[in-house]
N, C-alpha and C positions, 0 to 999 in steps of 0.2 A: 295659107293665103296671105300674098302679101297688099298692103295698104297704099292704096294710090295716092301722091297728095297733088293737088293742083294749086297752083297759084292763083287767086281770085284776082286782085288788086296789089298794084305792083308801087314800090315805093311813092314814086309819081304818080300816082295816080291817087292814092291815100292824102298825098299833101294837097293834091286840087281839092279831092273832096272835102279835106276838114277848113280850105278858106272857101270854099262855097256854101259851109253850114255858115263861118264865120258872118259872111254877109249876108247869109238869110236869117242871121239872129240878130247882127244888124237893123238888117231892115223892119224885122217885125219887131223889136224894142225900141225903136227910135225915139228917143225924149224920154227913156226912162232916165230913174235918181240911178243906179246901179243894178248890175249883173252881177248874181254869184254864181260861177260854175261849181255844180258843185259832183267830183266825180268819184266812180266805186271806185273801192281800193281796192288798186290790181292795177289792169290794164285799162277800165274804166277813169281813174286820174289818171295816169299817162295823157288818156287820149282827151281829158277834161285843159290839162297843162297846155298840150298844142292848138286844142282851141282857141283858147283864154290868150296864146299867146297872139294866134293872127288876130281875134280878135281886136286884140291891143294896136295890131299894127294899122287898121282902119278904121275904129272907131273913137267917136270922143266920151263914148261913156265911158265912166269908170268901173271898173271892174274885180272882183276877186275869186279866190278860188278857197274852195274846204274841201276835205276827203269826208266818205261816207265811208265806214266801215261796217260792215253785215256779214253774218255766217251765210254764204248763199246754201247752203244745206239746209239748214234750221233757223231760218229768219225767227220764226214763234218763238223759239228756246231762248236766244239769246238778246242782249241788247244789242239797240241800234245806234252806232254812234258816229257822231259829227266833232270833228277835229277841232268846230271855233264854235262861239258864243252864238248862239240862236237868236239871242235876242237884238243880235251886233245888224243879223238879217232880213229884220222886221223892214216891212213897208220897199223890197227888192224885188227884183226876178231874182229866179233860182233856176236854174236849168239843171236838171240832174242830166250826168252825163252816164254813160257804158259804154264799154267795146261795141256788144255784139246782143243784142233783143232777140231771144227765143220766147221764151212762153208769156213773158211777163213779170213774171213769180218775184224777183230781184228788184225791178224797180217799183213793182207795188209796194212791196214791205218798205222801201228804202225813203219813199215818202214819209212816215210815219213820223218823222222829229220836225219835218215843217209845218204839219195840221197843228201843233199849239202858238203856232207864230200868226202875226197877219202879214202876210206876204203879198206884193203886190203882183204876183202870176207865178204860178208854177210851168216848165215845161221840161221837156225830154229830149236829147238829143243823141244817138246810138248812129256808132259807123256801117254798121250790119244788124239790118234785121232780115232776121230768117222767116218772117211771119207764123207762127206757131202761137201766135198769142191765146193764151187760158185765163190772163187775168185782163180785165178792161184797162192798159196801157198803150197807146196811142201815140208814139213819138213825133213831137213837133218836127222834130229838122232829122232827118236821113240821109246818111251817106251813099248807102246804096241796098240794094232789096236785092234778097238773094233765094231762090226756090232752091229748097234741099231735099234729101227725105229725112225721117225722123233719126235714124242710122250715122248720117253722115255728122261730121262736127268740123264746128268753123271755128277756126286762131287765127285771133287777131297778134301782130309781132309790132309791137312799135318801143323794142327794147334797144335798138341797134338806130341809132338818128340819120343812119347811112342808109341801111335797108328796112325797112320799116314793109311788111306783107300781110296780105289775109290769106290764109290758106284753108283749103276742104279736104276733108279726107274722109 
């Protein structure tokens, strides 16, 4: 049996959509002190970096970015760690960024190192969600919603600054 892949979202199309979170993160922080993006390591900061970058190109808040690193296999086992100083990020937005939101499971745990901060709002931004959520994660800003079944599996490619794809198979 061979594996069909389709293309979801096509270069262009991925670039519109990460300057239309850009300005709907805009809009809903407007007059904050700063934005931290902060996105999983993988394809999650990738897609945190392109943010962070349009961002930058139409906003006047300032802005920064940290990597999250998490076992997504065994979030409970291991530590959760954050690339800068926690304390650097008191009194900010944090947007946790990711590719693609299936169940949840990744961005709940990945919360975890900002509950000892006081933060001035937490939110969520993912280019794909698949809607499968199991744990109560709720992304602020969406790229685009995607019906799958539980079988199929979405990649996101934004390795390539030329061809940048989401694909299903």
């Amino acid at each position: 049996m061979s594996l069909t892949t389709n293309v979801i979202l096509s270069h262009e199309q991925i670039v519109q959509k990460i300057r239309r979170i850009a300005f709907e993160v805009y809009e809903d922080n407007f007059g904050v002190k700063e934005i931290v993006f902060a996105g999983i390591k993988g394809t999650g900061y990738s897609f945190a970096e392109l943010l962070k970058g349009e961002f930058d190109k139409i906003a006047s808040i300032p802005s920064d970015i940290t990597k999250i690193t998490i076992d997504k296999t065994a979030p409970l086992q291991t530590f959760i760690e954050v690339d800068k100083d926690l304390k650097e990020m008191e009194g900010k937005v944090i947007i946790i960024v990711d590719d693609v939101l299936n169940t949840g499971r990744t961005l709940a745990y990945s919360i975890k190192p900002f509950l000892g901060i006081k933060i001035d709002k937490l939110q969520v931004a993912v280019l794909v969600d698949r809607g499968y959520h199991k744990f109560p994660v709720i992304p602020s800003f969406i790229g685009y919603e995607l019906s799958t079944t539980v079988k199929q599996n979405v990649e996101v490619d934004l390795s390539d600054q030329i061809r940048f794809s989401v694909t299903l198979t």
